[in-house]
C-alpha positions in Angstrom: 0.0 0.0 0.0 1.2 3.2 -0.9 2.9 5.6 1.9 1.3 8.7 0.5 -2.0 7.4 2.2 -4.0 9.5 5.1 -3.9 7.6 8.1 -7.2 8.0 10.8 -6.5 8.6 14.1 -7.8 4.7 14.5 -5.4 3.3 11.7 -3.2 1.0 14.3 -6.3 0.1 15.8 -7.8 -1.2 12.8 -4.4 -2.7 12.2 -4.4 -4.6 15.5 -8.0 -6.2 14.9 -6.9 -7.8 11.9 -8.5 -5.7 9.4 -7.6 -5.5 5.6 -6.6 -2.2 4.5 -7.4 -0.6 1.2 -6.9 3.0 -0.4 -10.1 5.0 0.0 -10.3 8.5 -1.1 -6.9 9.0 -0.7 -6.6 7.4 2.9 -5.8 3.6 4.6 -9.1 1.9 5.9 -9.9 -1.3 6.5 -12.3 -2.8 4.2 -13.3 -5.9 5.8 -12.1 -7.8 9.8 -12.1 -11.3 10.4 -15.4 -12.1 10.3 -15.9 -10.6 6.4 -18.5 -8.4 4.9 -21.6 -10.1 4.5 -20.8 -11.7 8.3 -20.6 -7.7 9.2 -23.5 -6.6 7.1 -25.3 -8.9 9.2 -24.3 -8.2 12.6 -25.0 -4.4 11.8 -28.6 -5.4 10.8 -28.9 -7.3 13.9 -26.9 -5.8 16.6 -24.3 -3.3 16.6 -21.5 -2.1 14.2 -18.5 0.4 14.8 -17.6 2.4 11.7 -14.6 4.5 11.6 -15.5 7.6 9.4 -12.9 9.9 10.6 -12.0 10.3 6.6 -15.0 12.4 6.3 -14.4 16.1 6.6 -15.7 18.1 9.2 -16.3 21.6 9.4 -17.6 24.9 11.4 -19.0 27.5 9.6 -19.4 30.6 11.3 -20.1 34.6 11.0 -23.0 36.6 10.4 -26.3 34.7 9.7 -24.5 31.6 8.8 -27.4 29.7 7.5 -28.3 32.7 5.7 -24.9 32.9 3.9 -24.5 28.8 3.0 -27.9 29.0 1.3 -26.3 30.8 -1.3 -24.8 28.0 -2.0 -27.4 24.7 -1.6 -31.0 24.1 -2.0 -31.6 22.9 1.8 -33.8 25.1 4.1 -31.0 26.1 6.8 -32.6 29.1 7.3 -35.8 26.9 8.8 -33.6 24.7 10.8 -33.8 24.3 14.2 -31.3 24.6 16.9 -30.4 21.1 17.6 -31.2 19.8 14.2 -29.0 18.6 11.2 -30.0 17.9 7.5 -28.7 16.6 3.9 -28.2 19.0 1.4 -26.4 19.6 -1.8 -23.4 21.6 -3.3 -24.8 22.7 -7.0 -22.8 24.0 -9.8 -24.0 26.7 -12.3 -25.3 23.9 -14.8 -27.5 22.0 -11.6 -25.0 19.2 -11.2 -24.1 18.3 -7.8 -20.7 18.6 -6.8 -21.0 16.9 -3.3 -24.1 15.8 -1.2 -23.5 16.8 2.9 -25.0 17.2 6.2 -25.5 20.4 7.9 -25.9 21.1 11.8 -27.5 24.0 13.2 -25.7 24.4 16.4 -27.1 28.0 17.7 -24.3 30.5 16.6 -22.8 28.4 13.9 -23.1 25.5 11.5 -21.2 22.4 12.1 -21.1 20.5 8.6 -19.8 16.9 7.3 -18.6 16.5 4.0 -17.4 13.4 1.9 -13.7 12.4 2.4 -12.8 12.3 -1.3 -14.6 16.3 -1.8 -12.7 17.4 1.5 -10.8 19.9 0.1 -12.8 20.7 -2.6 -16.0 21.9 -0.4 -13.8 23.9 1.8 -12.5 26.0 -1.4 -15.6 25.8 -2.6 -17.0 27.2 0.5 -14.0 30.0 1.5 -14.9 31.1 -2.1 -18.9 31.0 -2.2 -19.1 32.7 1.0 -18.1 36.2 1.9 -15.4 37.8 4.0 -17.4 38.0 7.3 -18.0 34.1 7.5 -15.2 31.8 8.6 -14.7 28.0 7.1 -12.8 25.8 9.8 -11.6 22.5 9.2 -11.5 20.6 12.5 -9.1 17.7 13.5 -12.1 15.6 15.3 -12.6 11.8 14.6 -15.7 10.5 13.7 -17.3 7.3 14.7 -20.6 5.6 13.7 -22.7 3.6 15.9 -25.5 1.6 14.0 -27.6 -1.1 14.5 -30.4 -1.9 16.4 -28.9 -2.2 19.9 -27.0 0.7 19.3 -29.2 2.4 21.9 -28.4 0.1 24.9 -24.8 0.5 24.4 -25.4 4.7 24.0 -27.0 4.1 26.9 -24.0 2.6 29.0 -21.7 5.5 27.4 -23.8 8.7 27.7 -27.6 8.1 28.4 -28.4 11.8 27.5 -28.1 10.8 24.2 -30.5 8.4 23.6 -33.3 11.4 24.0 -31.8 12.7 20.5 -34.1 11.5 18.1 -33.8 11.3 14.1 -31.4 13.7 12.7 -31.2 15.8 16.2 -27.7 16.6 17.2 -26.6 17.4 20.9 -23.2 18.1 22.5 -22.1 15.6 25.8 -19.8 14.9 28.5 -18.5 11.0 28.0 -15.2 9.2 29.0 -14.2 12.4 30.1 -14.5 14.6 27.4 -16.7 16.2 24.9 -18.9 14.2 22.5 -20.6 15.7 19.5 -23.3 13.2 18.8 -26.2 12.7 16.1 -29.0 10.3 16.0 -28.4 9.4 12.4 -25.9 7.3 9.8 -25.6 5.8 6.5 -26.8 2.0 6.9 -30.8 2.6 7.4 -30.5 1.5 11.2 -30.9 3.2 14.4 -27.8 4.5 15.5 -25.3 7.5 16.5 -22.6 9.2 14.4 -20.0 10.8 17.0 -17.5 13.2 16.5 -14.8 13.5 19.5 -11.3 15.0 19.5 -8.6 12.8 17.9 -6.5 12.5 21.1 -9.6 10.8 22.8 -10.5 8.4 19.7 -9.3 5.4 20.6 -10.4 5.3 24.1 -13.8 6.0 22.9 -13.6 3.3 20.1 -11.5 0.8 22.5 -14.2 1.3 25.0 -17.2 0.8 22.2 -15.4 -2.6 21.2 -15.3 -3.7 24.4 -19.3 -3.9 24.6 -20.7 -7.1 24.1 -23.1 -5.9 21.2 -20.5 -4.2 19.1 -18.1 -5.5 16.2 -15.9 -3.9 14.0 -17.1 -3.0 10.5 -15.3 -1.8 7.4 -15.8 -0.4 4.5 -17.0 -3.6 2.3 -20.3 -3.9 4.8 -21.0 0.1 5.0 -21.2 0.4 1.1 -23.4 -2.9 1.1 -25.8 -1.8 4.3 -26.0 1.8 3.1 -27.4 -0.1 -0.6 -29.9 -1.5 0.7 -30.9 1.4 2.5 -31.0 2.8 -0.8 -29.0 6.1 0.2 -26.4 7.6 -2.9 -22.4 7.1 -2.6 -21.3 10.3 -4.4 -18.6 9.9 -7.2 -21.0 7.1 -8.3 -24.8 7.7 -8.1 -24.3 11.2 -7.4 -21.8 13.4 -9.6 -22.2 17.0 -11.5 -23.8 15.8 -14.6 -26.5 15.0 -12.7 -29.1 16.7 -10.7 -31.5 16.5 -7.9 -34.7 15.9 -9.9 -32.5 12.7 -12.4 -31.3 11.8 -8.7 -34.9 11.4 -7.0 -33.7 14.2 -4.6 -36.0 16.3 -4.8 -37.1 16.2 -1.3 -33.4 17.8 -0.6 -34.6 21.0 -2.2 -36.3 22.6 0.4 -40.2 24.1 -0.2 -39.4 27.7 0.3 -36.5 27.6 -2.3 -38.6 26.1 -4.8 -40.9 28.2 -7.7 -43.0 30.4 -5.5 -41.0 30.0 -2.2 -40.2 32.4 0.3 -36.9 32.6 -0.7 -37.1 31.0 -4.5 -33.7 30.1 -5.9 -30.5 31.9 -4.8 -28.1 29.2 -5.0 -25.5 27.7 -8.3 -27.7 26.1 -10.8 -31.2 27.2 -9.8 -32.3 28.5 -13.0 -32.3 24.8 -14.2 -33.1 22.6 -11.1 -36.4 24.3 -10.2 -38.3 24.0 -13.3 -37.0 20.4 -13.6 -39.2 20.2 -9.9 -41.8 22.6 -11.1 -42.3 20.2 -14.2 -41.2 16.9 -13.9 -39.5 17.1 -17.0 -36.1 14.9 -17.1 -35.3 12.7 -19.3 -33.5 9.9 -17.0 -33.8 9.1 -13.0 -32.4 7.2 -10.6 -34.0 4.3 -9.7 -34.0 1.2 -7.6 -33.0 -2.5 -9.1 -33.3 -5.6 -7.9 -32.6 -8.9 -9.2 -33.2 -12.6 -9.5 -30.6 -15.5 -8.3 -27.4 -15.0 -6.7 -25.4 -13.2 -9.3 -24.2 -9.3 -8.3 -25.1 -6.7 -10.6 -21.6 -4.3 -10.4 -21.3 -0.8 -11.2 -21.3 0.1 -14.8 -23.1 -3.0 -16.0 -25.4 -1.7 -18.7 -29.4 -2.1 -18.4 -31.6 -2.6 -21.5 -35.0 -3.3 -22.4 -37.1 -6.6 -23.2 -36.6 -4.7 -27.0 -33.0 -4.8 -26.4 -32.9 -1.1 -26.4 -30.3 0.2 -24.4 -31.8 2.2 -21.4 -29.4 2.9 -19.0 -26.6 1.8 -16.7 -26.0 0.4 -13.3 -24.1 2.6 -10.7 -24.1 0.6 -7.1 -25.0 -2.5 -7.3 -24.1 -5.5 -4.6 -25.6 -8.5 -3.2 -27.9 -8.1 -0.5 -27.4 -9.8 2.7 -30.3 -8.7 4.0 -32.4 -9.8 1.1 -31.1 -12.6 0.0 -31.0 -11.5 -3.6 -29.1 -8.8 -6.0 -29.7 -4.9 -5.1 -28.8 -2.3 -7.4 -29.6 1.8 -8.5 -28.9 3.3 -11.7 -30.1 5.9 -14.3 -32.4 5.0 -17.0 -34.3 6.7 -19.4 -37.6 8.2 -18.0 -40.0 6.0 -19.8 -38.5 2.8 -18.2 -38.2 4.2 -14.3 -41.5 3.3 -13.5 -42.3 0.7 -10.5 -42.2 -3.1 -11.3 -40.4 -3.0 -14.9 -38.4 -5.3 -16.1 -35.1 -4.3 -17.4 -32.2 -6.5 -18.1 -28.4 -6.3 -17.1 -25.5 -7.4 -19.4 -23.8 -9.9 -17.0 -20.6 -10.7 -19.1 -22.9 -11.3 -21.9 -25.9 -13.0 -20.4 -29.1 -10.9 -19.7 -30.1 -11.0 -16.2 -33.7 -9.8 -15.6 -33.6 -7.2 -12.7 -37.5 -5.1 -11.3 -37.3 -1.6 -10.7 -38.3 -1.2 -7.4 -39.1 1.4 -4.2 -36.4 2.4 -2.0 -34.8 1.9 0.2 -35.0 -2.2 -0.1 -34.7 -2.8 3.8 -37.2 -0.6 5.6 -35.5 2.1 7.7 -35.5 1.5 11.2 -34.5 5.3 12.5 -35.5 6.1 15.5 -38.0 9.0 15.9 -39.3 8.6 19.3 
């Protein structure tokens, strides 16, 4: 593996539990520990998993009217968001692409936001650039730990029972292990759980003392991509990217109402002049959709998707097996006329024509917690 790697603050740990390390958006993380993926997948499903996502970058935005300022440059409602609350939005470009998808905090007097590790450095240009002199962008040096599963509330409840009043995408600041713990009721695998940020000198006793609870096991990269599938939620880079946007990505529901046509505060951010009236008319010409498919056989990234007429209609870009399911999950973009519930498409499988329904999402019903 090459030197040139980030390491997390957890890397040795990681290292020490037997995991397999790959390159990931220009850092070392472990993809898979001794029990393997699907093992993982499972025990995530069932009990609890620890992820490490201290890749991710995480930021405090502050000055004048911050939520104000950053909607000049997504579609979210900050403005309208609580104290306390967090929620997903969108970086748009001038031509209505996306250039990252992220979640936003509203912590009172600033914004604490979490961006995607391989778009790290990007968002923070692209938000010392967007925003004016009077607001601040600072990068902080905090790991970040996920907590998912369903028992992920008894063992929050052993480490900082406070915390288990947050409910769905609420966001509260704690005292734990003797020292301070930013924690959200939220994640990326369609479970209840807890994403925790805490400085990176007190990471490993916090993860060391998380792996030491009975319902917890490691889990790497391999099971997150596969959980987060099924859970139907976009990996960006591949389902998400700026030729594409939020209408073709069935994320609408991330443009908020009063930034739509006839909002209170219509438009206003890169791109608006062509993502609202995609909303306002529902006129696209491809969308993303949800895939699954018969047998064993994984449908991969990039397989192309065509129609009983053999006319080419789209392509695949997630696609695993699902654990959960029992059977091949997928999402891809294909033409508009073919994206509607229950048809039948078919993926070019080194040659062979495997049938695969478009279906709902997410393909596990999400079991978030909102009291």
């Amino acid at each position: 593996m090459s030197d040139d790697l980030h390491h997390t603050p957890l890397h040795d740990m990681h290292v020490s539990h037997g995991a397999k390390m790959v390159p990931f958006a220009g850092y070392s993380m472990p993809v898979q520990y001794a029990l393997g993926v699907k093992k993982e997948h499972e025990h995530t499903r069932h009990a609890c998993g620890l992820f490490d996502v201290s890749h991710m970058g995480q930021l405090i935005v502050s000055g004048p009217s911050p939520a104000r300022a950053i909607e000049t440059l997504v579609p979210a409602d900050i403005v309208g968001l609580p104290a306390g609350m967090q929620r997903y939005a969108l970086f748009t470009s001038h031509e209505g692409g996306l250039l990252d998808d992220l979640m936003i905090v509203n912590r009172g007097e600033d914004l604490y936001v979490v961006v995607n590790a391989a778009c790290k450095d990007q968002d923070v240009a692209h938000l010392r650039t967007g925003l004016d002199a009077e607001h601040q962008v600072e990068v902080l040096d905090r790991a970040l730990l996920a907590l998912q599963g369903p028992q992920a509330k008894d063992v929050m409840a052993r480490l900082c029972s406070d915390a288990c009043d947050l409910v769905f995408m609420h966001h509260g600041q704690f005292e734990a292990l003797g020292t301070s713990l930013w924690i959200s009721r939220s994640g990326y695998t369609g479970e209840d759980g807890f994403e925790i940020s805490v400085p990176v000198d007190a990471a490993e006793r916090l993860a060391t003392w998380l792996l030491e609870q009975p319902e917890v096991e490691p889990i790497g990269l391999g099971a997150r991509d596969s959980l987060r599938l099924e859970a139907g939620l976009c990996l960006y880079g591949h389902d998400l990217d700026t030729r594409t946007t939020p209408a073709e990505a069935s994320l609408i529901w991330a443009v908020g109402k009063p930034r739509r046509i006839g909002g209170e505060r219509e438009g206003g951010f890169p791109g608006a002049d062509v993502i609202l009236p995609q909303i306002d008319t529902k006129r696209i010409t491809r969308k993303r959709v949800g895939l699954l498919g018969e047998g064993r056989a994984p449908v991969r990234e990039g397989t192309q998707l065509y129609s009983a007429e053999d006319r080419h209609v789209g392509c695949v870009t997630s696609g695993s097996f699902g654990p959960t399911l029992g059977k091949p999950v997928a999402m891809g973009y294909v033409d508009i006329e073919f994206a509607a519930l229950e048809t039948t498409l078919y993926a070019d499988v080194r040659g062979k024509r495997l049938p695969m329904q478009v279906s709902r999402m997410p393909f596990v019903q999400a079991k978030y917690y909102r009291g």
